[in-house]
gemmi code that builds the backbone of each chain (N, CA, C; Angstrom):
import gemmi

chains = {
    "A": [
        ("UNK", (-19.503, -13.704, 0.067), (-18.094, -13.324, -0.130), (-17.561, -12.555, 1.089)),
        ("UNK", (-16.233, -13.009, 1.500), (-15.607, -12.193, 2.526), (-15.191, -11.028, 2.448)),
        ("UNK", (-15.404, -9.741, 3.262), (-14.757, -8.621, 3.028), (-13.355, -8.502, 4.166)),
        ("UNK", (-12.263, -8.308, 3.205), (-11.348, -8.536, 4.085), (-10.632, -7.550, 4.848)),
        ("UNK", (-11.549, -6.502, 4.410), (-11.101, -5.127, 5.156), (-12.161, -5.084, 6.398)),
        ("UNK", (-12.970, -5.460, 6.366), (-14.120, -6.107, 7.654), (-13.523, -6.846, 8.445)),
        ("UNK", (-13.031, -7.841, 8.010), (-12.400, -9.286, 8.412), (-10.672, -8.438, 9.648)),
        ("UNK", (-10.124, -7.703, 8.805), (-9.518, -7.257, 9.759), (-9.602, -6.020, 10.370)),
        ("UNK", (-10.554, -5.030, 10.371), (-10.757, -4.147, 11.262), (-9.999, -3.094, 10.649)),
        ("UNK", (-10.334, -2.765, 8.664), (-9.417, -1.734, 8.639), (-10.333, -0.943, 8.150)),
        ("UNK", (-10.347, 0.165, 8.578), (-11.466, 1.655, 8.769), (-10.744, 2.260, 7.348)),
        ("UNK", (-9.582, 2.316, 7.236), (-8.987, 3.637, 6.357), (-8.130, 2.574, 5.269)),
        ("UNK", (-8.136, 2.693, 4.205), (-7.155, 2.418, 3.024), (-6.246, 2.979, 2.748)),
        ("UNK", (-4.719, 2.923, 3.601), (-3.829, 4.060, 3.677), (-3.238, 3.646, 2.062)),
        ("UNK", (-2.407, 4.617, 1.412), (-1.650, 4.221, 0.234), (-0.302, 3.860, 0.787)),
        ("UNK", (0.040, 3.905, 1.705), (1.436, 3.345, 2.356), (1.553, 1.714, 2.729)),
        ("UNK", (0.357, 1.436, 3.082), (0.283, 0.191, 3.533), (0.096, -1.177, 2.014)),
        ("UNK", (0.957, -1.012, 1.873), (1.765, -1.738, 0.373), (1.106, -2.955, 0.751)),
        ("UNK", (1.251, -3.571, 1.452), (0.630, -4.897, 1.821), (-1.039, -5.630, 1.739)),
        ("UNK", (-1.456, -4.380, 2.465), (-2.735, -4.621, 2.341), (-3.100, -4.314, 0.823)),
        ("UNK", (-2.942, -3.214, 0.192), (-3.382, -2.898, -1.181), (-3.103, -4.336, -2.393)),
        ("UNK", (-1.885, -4.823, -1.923), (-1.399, -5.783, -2.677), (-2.485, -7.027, -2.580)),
        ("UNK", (-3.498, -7.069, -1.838), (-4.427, -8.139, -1.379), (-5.160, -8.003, -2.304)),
        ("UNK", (-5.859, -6.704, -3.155), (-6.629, -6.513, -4.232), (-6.556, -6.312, -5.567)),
        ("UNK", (-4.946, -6.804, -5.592), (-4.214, -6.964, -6.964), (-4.051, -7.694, -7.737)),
        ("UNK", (-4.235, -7.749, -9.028), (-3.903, -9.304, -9.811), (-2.415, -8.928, -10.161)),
        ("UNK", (-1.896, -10.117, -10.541), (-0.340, -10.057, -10.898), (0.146, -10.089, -11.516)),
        ("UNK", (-0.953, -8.730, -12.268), (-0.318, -7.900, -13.333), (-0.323, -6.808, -12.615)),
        ("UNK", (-0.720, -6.436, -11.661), (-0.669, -5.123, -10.725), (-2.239, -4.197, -10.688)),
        ("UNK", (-2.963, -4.911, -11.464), (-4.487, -4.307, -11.991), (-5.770, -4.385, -10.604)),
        ("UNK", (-5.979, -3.293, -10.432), (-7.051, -3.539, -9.247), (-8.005, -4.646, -10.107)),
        ("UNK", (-8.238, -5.530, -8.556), (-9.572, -6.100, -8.987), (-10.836, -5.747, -8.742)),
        ("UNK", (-11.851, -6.096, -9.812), (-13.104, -5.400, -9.709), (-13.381, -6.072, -8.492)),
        ("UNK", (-15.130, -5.333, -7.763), (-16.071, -5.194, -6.368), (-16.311, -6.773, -6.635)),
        ("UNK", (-16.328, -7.254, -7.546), (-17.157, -8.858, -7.570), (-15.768, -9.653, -6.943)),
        ("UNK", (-14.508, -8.970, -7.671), (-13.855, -10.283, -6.636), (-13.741, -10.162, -5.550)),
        ("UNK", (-13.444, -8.506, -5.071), (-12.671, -8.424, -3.442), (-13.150, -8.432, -2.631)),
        ("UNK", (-14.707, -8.413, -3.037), (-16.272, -8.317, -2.341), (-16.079, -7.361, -0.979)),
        ("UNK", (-15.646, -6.351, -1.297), (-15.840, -4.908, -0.485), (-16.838, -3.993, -0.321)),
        ("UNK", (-17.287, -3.277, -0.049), (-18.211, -2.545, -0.433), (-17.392, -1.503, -1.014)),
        ("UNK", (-19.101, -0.811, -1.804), (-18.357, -0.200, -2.844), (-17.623, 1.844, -2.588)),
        ("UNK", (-17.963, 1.436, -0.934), (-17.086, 3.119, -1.292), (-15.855, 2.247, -0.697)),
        ("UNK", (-15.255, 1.427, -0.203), (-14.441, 1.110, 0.309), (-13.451, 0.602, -0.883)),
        ("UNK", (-14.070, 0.402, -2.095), (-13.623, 0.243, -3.747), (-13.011, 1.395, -3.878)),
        ("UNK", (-14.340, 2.401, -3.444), (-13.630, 4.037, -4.124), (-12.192, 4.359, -3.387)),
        ("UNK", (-12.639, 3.959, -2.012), (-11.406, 4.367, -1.134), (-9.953, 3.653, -1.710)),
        ("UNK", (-10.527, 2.450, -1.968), (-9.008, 1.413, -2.662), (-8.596, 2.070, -3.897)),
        ("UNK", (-9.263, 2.065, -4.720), (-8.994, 3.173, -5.774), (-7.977, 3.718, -5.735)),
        ("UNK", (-8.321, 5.051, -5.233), (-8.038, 6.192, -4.731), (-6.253, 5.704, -4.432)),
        ("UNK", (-6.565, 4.868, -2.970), (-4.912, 4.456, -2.391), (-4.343, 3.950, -3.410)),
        ("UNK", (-4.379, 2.558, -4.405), (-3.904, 2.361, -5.343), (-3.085, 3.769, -6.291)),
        ("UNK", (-3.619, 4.237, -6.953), (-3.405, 4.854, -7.516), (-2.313, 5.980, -7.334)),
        ("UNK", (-2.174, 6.638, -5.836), (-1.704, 7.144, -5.146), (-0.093, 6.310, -4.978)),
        ("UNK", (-0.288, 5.321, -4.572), (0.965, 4.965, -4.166), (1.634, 3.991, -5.786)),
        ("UNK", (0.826, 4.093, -6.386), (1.558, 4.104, -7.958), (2.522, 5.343, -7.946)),
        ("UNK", (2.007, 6.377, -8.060), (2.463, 7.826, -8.151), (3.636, 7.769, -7.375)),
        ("UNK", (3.457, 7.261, -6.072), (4.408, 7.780, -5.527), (5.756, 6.645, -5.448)),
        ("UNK", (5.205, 5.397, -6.220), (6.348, 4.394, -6.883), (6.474, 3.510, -5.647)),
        ("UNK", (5.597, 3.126, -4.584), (5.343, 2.558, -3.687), (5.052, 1.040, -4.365)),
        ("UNK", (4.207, 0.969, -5.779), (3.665, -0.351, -6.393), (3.602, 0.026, -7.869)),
        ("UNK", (4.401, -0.925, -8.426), (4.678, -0.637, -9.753), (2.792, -0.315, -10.966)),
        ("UNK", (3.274, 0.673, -11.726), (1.956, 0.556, -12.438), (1.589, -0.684, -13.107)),
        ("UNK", (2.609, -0.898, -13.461), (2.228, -2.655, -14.781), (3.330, -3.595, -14.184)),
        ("UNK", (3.219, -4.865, -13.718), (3.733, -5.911, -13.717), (4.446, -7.288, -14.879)),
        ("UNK", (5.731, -7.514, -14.877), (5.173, -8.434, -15.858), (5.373, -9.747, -15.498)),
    ],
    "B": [
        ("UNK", (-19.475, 40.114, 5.164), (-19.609, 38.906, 5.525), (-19.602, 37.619, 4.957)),
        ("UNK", (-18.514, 37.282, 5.606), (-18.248, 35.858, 4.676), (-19.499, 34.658, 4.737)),
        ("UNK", (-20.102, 34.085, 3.419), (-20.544, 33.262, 3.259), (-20.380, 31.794, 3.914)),
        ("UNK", (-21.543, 30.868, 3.781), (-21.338, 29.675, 4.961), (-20.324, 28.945, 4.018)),
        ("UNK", (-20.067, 28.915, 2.151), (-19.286, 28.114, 1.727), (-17.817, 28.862, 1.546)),
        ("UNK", (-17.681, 30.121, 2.161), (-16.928, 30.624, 2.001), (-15.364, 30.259, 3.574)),
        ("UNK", (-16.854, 30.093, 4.598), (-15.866, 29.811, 5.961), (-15.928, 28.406, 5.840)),
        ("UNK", (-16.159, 27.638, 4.999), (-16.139, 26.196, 4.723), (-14.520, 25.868, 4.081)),
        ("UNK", (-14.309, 26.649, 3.231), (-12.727, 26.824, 2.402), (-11.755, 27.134, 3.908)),
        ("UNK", (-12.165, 28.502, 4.435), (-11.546, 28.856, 5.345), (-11.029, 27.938, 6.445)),
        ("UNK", (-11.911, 27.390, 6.694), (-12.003, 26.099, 7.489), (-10.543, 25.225, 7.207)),
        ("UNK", (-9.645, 24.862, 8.769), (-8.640, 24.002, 8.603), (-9.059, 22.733, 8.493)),
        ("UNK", (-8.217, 22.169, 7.301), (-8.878, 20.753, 7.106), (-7.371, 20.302, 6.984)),
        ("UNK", (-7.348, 18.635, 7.288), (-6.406, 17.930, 7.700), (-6.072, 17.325, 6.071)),
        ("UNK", (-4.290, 17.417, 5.865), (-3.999, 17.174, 4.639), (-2.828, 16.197, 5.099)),
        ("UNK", (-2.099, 15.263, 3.712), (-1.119, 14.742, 4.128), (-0.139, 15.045, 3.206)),
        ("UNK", (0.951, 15.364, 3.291), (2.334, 15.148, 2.655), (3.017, 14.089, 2.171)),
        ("UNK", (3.272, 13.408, 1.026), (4.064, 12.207, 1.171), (5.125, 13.339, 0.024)),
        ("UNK", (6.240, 12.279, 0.642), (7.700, 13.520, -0.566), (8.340, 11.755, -0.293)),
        ("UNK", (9.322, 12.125, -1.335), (10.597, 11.320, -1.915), (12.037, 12.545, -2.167)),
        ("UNK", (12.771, 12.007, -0.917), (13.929, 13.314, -0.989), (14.685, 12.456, -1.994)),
        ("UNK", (15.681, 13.130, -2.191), (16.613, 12.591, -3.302), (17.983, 11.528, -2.408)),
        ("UNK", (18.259, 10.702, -3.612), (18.906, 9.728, -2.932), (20.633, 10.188, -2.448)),
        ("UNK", (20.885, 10.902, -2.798), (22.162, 11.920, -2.935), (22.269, 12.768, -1.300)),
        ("UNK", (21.093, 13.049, -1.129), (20.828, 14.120, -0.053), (20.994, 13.257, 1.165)),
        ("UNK", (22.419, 12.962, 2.456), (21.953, 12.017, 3.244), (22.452, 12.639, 4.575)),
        ("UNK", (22.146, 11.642, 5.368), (22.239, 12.428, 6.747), (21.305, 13.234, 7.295)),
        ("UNK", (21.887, 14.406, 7.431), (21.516, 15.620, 8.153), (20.711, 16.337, 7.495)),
        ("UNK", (21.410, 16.539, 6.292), (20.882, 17.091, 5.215), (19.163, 16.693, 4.812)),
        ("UNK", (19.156, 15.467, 5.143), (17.706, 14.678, 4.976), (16.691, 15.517, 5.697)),
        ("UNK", (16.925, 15.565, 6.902), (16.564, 16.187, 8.186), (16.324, 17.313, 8.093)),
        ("UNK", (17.735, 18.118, 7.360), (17.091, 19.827, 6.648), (16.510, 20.062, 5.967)),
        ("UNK", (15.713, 18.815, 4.681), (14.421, 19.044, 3.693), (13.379, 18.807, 4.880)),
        ("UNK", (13.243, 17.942, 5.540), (11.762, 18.143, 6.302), (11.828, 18.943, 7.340)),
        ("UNK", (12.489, 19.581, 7.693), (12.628, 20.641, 8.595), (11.951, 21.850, 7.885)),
        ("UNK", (12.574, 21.978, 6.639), (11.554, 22.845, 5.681), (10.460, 22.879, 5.513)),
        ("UNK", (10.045, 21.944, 5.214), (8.377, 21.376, 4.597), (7.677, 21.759, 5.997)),
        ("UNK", (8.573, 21.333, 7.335), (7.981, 21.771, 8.423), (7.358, 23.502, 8.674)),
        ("UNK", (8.798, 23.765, 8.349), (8.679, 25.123, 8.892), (7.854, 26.243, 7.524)),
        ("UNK", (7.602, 24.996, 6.143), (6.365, 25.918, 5.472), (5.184, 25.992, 5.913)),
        ("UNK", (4.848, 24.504, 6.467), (3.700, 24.542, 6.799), (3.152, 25.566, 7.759)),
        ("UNK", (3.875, 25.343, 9.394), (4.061, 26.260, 10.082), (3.705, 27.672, 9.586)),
        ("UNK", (4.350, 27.985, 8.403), (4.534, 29.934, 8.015), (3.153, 30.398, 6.883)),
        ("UNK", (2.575, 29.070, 6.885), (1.299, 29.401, 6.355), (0.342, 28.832, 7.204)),
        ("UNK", (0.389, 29.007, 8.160), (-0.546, 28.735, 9.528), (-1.091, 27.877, 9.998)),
        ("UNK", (-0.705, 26.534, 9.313), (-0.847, 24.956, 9.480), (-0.240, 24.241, 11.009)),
        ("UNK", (-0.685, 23.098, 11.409), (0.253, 22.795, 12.686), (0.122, 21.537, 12.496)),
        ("UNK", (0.970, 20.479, 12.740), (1.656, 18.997, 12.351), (0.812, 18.281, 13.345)),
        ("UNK", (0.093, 17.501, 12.657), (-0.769, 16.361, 13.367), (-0.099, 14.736, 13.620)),
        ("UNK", (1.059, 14.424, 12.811), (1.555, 13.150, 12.427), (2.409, 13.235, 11.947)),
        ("UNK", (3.543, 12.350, 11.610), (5.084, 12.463, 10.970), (5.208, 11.103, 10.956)),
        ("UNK", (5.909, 10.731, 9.673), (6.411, 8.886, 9.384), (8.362, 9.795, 9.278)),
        ("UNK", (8.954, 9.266, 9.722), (10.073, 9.746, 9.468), (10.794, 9.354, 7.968)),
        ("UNK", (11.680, 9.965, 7.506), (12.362, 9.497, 6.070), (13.260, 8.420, 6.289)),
        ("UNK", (12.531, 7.385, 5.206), (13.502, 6.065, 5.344), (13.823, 5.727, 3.977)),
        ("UNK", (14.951, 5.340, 4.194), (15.274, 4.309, 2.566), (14.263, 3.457, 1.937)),
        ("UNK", (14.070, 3.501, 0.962), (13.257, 2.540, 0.157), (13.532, 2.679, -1.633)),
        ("UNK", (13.590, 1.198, -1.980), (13.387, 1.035, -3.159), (12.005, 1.222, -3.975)),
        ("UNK", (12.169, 2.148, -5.101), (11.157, 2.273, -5.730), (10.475, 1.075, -6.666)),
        ("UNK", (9.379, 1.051, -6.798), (8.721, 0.041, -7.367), (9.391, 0.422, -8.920)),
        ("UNK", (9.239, 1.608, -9.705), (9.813, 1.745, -10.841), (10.737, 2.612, -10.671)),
        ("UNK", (11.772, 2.798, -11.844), (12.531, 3.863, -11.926), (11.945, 5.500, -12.716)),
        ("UNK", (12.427, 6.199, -11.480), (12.167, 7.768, -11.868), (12.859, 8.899, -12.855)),
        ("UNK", (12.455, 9.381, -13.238), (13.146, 10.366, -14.139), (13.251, 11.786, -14.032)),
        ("UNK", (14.159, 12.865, -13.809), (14.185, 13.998, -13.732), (14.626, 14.961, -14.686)),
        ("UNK", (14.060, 15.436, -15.072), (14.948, 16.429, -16.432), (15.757, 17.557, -15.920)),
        ("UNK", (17.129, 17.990, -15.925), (17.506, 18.613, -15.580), (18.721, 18.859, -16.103)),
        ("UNK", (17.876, 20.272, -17.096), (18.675, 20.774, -17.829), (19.410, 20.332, -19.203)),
        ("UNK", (17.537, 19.577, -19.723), (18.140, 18.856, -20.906), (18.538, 17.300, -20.508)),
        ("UNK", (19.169, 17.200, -19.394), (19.426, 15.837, -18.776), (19.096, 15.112, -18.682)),
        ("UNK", (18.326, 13.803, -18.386), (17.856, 13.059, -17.924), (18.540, 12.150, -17.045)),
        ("UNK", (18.160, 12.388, -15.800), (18.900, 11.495, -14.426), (17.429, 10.624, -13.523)),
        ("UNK", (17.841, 9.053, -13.464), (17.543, 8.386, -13.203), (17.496, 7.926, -11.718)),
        ("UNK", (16.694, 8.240, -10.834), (16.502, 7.633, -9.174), (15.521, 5.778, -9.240)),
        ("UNK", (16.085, 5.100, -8.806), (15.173, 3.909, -8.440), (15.555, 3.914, -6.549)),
        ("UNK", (15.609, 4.496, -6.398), (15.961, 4.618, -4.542), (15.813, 5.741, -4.339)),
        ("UNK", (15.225, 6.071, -3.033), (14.861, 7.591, -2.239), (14.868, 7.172, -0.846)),
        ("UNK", (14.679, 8.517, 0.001), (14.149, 8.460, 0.741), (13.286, 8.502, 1.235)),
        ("UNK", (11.918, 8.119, 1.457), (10.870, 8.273, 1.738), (9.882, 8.763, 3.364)),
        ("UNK", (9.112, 9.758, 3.296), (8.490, 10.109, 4.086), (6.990, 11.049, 4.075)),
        ("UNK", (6.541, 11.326, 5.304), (5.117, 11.879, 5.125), (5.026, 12.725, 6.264)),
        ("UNK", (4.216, 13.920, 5.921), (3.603, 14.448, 7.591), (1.976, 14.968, 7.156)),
        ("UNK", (1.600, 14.174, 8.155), (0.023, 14.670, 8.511), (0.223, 16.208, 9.187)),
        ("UNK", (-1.025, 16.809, 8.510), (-0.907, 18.586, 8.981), (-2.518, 18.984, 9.097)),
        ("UNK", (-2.463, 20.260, 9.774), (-3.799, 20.863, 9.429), (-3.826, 22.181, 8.608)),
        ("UNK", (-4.102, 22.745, 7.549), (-4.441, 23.882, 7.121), (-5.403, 23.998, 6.368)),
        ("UNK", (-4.988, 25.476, 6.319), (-6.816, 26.066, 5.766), (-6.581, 25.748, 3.784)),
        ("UNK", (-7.923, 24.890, 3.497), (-8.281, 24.492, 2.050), (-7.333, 25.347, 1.104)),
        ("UNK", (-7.137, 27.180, 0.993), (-6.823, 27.801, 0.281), (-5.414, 28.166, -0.060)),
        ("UNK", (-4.961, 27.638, 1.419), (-2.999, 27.595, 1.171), (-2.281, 25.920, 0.669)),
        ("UNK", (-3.128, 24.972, 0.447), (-2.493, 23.572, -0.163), (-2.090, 24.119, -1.657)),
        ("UNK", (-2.468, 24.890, -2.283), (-1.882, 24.945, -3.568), (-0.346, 25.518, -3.518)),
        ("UNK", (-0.802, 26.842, -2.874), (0.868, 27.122, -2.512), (2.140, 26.624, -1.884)),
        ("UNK", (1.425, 25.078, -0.831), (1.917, 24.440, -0.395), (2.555, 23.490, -1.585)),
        ("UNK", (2.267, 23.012, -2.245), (2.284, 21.938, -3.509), (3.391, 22.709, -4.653)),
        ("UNK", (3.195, 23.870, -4.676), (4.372, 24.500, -5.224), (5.483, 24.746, -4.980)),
        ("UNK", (5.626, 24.585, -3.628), (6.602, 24.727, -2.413), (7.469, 23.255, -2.846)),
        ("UNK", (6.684, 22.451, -2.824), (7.050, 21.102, -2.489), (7.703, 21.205, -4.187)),
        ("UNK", (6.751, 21.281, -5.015), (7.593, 20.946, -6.883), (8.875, 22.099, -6.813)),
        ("UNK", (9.146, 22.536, -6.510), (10.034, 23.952, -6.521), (11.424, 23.254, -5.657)),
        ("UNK", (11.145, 22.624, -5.058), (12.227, 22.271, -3.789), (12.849, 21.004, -4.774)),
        ("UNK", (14.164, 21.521, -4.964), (15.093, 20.787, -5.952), (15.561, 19.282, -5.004)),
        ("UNK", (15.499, 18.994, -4.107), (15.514, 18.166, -3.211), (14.886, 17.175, -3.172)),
        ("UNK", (13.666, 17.484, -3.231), (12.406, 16.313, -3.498), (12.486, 16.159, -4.682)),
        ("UNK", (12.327, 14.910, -5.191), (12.123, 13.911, -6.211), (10.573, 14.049, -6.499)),
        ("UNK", (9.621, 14.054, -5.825), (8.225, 13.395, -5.801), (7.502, 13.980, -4.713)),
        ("UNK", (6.475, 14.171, -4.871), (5.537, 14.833, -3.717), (4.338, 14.652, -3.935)),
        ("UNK", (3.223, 14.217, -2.796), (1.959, 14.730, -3.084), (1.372, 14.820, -2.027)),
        ("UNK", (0.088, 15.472, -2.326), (-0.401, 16.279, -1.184), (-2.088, 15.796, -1.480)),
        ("UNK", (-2.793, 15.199, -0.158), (-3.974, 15.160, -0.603), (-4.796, 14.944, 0.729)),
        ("UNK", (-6.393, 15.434, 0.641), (-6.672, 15.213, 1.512), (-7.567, 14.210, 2.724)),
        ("UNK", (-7.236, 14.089, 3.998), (-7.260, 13.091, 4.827), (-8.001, 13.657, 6.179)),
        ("UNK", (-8.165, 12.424, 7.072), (-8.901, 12.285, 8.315), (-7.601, 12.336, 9.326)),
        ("UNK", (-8.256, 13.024, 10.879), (-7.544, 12.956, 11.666), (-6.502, 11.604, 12.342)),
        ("UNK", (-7.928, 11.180, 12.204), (-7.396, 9.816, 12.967), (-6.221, 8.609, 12.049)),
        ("UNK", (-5.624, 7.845, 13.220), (-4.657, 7.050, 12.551), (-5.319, 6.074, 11.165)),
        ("UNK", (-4.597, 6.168, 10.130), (-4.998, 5.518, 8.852), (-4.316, 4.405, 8.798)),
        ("UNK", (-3.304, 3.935, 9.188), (-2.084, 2.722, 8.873), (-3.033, 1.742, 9.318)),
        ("UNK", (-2.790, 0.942, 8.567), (-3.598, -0.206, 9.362), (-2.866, -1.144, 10.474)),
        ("UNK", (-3.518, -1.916, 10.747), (-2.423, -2.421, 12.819), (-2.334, -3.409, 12.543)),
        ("UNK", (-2.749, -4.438, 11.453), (-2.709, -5.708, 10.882), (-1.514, -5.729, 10.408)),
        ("UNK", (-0.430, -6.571, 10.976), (0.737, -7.215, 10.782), (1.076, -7.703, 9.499)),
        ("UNK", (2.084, -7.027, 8.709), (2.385, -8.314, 6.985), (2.327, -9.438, 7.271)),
        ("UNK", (2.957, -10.449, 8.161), (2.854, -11.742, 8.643), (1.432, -12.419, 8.579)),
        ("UNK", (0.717, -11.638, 9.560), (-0.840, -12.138, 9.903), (-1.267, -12.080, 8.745)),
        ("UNK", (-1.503, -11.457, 7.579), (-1.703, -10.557, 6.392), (-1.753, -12.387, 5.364)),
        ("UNK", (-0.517, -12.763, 5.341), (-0.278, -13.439, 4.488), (-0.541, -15.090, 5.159)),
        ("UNK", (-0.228, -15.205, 6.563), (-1.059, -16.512, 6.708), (-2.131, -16.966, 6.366)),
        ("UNK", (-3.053, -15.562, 6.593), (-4.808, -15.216, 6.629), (-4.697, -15.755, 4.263)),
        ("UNK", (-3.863, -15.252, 3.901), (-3.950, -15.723, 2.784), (-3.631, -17.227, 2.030)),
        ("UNK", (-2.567, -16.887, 2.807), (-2.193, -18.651, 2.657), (-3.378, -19.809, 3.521)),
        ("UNK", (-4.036, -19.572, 4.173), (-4.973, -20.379, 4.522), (-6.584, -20.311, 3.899)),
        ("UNK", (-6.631, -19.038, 3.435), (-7.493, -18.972, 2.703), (-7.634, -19.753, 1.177)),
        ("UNK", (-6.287, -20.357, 0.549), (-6.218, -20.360, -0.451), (-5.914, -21.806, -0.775)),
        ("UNK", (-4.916, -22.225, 0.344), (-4.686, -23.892, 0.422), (-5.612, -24.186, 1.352)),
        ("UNK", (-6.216, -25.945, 1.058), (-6.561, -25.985, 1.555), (-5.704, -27.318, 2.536)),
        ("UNK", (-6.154, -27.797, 3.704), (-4.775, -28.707, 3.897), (-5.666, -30.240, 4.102)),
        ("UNK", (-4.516, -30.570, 3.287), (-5.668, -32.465, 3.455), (-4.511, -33.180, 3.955)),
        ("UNK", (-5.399, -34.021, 4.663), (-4.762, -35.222, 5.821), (-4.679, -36.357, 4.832)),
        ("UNK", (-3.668, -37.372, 5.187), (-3.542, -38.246, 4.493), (-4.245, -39.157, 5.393)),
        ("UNK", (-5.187, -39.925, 4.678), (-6.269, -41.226, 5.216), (-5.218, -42.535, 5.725)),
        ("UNK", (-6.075, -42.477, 7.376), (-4.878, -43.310, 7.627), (-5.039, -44.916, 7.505)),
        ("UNK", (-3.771, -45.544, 6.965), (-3.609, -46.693, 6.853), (-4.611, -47.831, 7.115)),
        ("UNK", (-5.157, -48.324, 6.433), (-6.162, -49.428, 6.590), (-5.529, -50.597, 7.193)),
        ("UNK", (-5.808, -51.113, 8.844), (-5.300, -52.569, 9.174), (-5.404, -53.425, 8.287)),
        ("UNK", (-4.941, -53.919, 7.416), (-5.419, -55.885, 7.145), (-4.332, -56.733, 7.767)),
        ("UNK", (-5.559, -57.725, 8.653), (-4.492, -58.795, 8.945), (-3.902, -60.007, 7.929)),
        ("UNK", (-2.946, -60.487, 8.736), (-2.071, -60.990, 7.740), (-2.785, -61.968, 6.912)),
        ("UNK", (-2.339, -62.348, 5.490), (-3.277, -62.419, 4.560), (-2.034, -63.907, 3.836)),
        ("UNK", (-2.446, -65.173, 3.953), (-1.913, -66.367, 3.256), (-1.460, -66.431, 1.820)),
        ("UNK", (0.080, -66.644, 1.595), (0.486, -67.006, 0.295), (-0.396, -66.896, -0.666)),
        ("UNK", (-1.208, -68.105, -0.370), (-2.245, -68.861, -1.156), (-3.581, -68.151, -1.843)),
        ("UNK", (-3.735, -67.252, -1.231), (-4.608, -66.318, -1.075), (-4.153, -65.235, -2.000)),
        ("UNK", (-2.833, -64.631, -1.620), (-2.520, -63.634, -2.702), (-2.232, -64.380, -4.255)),
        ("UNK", (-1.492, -65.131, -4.335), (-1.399, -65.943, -5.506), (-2.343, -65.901, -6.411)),
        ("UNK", (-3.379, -66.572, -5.933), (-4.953, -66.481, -6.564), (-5.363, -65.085, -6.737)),
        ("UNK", (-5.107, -63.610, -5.726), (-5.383, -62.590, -6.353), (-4.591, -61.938, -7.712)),
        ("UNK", (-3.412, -62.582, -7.274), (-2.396, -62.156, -8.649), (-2.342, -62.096, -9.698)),
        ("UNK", (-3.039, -63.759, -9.537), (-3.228, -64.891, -10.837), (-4.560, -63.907, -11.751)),
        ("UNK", (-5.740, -63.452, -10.812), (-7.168, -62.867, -10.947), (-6.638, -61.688, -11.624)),
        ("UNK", (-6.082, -60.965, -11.227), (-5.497, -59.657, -12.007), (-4.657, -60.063, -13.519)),
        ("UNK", (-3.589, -60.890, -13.311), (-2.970, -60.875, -14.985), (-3.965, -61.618, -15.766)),
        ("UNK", (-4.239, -62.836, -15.603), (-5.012, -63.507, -16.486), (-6.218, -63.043, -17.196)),
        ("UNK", (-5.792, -62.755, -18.913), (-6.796, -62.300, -19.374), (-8.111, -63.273, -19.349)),
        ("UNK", (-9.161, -62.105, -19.497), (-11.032, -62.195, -19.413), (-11.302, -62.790, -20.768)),
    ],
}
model = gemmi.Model(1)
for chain_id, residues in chains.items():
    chain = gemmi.Chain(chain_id)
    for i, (resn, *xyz) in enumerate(residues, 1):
        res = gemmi.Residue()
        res.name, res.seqid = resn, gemmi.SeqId(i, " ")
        for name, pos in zip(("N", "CA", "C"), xyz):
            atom = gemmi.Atom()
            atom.name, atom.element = name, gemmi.Element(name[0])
            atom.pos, atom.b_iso = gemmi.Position(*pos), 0.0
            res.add_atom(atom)
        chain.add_residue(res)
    model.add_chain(chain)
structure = gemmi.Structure()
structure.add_model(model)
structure.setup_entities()
């Protein structure tokens, strides 16, 4: 499985960068689990983390419909 | 004498700011909420590592503020951030600063690495890299020569196809 935060050279999981986060989203807005996005897993924690964050801050809606 | 986990707190560690000014507040005025946030940081002994300036943006959902019994509704702000350094034990007072400031809509404060976090990967590049990942692209097989092929010949295939077995 490809890691696509490898794939492009991204060190940090900002919560601003709406775009990239949106790569690990289903479209319902739900992170996807380590088996699909095939990341490693602090780089999960790190996505996490940004997700969640830029929910808060209304950057990416919590629930989709 | 202060303890090793004690100058560990003490210790300036790099935090970030993200705020949502209010959509009402424009101009200059914009400019005089982060001028603030600036000059708190500053007065609790912090010094500015990074700044995204405040820009318009639509919110993913709509916000709610109570005020005064009220309820008033923002789906638009302004949005911005500043990377800072201070010591572990003044972010709380910082964070109160920020909920207290009738201006800001939204705030949070959490903590981060020096170095640049944005990533340098283009939305464009972003979504080709997806769109090619996902379609795949097929060629249409090209055209088989047959040379030209006698009346007589197709007739009899024609005939071979309707005529029931």
């Amino acid at each position: 499985m490809k890691n696509f935060l490898l794939q492009h050279d991204i060190k940090h999981v900002d919560y601003k960068d709406v775009e990239v986060l949106k790569q690990f989203l289903n479209p319902h807005g739900r992170i996807m689990p380590r088996s699909r996005t095939g990341i490693t897993a602090k780089q999960q924690r790190a996505l996490d983390a940004a997700v969640k964050r830029a929910r808060y801050m209304g950057l990416i809606p919590y629930v989709q419909k | 004498m202060a303890t090793k986990k004690e100058a560990e707190v003490n210790a300036a560690r790099v935090y970030e700011v993200g705020y949502h000014v209010l959509p009402n507040v424009e101009g200059e005025a914009v400019e005089k909420v982060v001028q603030g946030i600036r000059e708190t940081i500053a007065e609790m002994g912090g010094s500015l590592v990074a700044e995204g300036a405040p820009q318009d943006m639509h919110l993913a959902y709509t916000m709610y503020i109570n005020n005064e019994g009220k309820n008033t509704s923002y789906d638009r702000t302004h949005f911005g951030w500043i990377k800072f350094e201070l010591a572990a034990e003044k972010i709380g007072a910082l964070e109160e600063v920020m909920k207290l400031n009738k201006k800001i809509l939204r705030s949070i404060v959490f903590r981060t690495v020096k170095e640049e976090t944005r990533a340098s990967v283009k939305i464009g590049a972003l979504r080709e890299v997806k769109r090619s990942d996902t379609l795949k692209v097929q060629t249409r097989p090209e055209k088989e020569t047959v040379g030209e092929v006698s009346e007589e010949k197709l007739d009899e295939a024609i005939e071979g196809l309707t005529t029931p077995n």
